[in-house]
N, C-alpha and C positions, 0 to 999 in steps of 0.2 A: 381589666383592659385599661389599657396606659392612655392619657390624655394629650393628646397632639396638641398642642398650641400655638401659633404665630408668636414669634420671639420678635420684639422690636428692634428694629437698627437703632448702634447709635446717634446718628442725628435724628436732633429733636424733636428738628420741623417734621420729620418722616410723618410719612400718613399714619394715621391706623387702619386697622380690617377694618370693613365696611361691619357697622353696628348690627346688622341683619345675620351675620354667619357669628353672633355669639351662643355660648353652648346654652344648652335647659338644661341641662344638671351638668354641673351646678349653673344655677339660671341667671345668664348673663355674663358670663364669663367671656372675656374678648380676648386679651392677650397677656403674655409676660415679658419680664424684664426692661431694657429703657432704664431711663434714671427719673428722677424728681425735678428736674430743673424749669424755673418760672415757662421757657417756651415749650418744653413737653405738657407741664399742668395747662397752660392758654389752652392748648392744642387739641389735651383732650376734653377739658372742661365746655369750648365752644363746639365740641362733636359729642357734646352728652356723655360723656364716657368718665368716669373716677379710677381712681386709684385706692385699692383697699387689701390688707395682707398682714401681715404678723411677723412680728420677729424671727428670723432666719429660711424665713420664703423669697424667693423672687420678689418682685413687684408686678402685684396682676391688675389686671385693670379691666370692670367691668361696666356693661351696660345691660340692666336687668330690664326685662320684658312683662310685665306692662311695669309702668313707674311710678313712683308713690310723690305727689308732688300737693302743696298748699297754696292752693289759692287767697293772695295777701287779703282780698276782703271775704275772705269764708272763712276764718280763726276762728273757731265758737269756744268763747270761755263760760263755764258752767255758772249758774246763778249766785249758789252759794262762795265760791272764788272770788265772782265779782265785788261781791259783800264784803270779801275779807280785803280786797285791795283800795278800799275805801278809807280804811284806817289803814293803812300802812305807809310807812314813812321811806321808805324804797324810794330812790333815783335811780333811774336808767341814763346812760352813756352811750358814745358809740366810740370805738375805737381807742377809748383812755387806758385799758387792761389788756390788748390784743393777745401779750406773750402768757399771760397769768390766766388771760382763760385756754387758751391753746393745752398750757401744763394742767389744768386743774383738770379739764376733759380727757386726758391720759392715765390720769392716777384717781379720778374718782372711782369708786367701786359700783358696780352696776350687777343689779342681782341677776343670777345665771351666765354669768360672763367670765372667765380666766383669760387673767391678760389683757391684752390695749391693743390696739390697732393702728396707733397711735403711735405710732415708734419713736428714736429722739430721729433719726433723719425724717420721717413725715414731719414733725415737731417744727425740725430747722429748713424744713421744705417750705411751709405757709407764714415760717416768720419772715420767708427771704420775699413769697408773694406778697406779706403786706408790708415791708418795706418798701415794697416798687409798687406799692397804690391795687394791688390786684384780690387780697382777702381785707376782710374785715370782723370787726366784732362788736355785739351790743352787750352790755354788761350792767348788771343789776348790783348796787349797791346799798348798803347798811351803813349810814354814814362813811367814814372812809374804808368798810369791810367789803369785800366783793363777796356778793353771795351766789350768786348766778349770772350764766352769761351763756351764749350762744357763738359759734364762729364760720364763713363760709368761704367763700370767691365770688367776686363779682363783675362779671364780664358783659359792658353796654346796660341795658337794663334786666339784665338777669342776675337772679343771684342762687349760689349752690349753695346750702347748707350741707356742712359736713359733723358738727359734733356740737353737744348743749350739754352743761352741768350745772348743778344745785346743792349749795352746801345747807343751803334753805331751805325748808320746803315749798315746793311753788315757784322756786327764781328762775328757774329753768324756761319755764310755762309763763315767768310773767316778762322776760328776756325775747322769747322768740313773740309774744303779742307785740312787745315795743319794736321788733324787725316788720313785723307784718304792716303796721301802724307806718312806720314809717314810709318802706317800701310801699305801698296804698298810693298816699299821699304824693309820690314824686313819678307816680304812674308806673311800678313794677308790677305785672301782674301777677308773677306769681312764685315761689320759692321750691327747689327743687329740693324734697326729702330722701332719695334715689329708691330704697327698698319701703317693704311692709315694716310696718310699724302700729301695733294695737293703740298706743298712747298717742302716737301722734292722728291716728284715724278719729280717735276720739275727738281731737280738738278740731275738726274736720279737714285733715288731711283727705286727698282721695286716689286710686291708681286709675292710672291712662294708659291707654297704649304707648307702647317706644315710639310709633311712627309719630304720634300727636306730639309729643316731646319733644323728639327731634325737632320738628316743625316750626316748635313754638322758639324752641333754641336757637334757631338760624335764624327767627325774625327779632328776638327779642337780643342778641346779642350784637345785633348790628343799629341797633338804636343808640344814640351818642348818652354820657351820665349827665345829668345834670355837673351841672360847676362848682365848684367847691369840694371842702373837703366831708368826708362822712363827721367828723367831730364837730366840725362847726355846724352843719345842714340839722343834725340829728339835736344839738344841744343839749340840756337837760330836762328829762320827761320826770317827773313824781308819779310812781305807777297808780296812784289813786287815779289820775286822767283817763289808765284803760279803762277804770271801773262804767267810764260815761261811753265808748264806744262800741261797734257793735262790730 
């Protein structure tokens, strides 16, 4: 049996389907086609909704039922890690790398995965978002090596996360502590992971309901950012610092 789907109009601002009529199988599925442009991603990023597909698909866009979201002070990094990030000579960034993690998270190899999701128009989709101040990125550094980094959107004091990679091992993991650290800090409460994730549960991800999600997205996205920019607010962290937080 063929799957019906609501096809987006071209204009951007156009609504979407209400998040409640997405499929269960495949779970969360809301609509296709539309383009990538900064007011289609605002539009669906501030209604919980992403964009996720594969080379020579449509562009589908879902919002999965219940949601896998990180609460910025419930990160649990495990004992023995914390131990290792004590000696480590790692600098964390925010925004220095944007385009380089954007590529690295494309072409990294991820076991049980063929192909990227990551297409180069997704690619040049969130380079053109953080150009205009709307994604961003934290990135782990080995002197001048980038070894890990995370990337998302961030819309009022919300912010999505969309992809994290590690040429390191652990930069990944010590990347998205120094998101969490910061967002904490300037009062975001909490980071949207969209789907299940074994590894990210680990580090205490948890799933919610879509309605709780939504919820929190309409309130948290109409909260104004703090001032300034993510590069200068975020500065330079030495991930020995996560080693002392909790």
């Amino acid at each position: 049996m063929s799957i019906q789907l609501p096809w987006l109009p071209f204009d951007p601002h156009a609504p979407f389907p209400p998040v409640e009529s997405a499929l269960r199988e495949p779970e969360g599925l809301l609509a296709a086609g539309g383009d990538l442009s900064v007011p289609r991603l605002l539009n669906a990023y501030g209604h919980g909704i992403f964009p996720w597909f594969s080379e020579g698909e449509p562009i589908l866009w879902w919002s999965p039922d219940p949601r896998m979201v990180l609460r910025t002070n419930g990160l649990h990094l495990p004992a023995r890690f914390r131990r290792q990030l004590r000696h480590s000579r790692w600098i964390l960034r925010a925004d220095s790398a944007f385009d380089a993690v954007v590529a690295a998270c494309a072409t990294i190899t991820r076991p049980g995965q063929r192909g990227t999701w990551i297409t180069p128009d997704m690619q040049a989709a969130y380079r053109e978002m953080h150009r205009q101040g709307h994604a961003h990125s934290v990135e782990a550094f080995d002197g001048e090596r980038l070894v890990g980094g995370i990337y998302g959107v961030a819309i009022g004091r919300m912010f999505f996360g969309e992809s994290m990679f590690s040429a390191e091992s652990g930069a990944s993991k010590t990347a998205l502590a120094g998101l969490a650290r910061f967002l904490q800090d300037q009062g975001w409460p909490l980071i949207d992971a969209q789907v299940e994730s074994p590894h990210l549960r680990s580090l205490g991800a948890e799933s919610i309901p879509r309605e709780d999600f939504i919820r929190t997205v309409a309130e948290q996205t109409h909260r104004p950012e703090p001032p300034g920019s993510w590069r200068e607010r975020f500065g330079e962290c030495p991930v020995r610092d996560l080693s002392e937080r909790d």
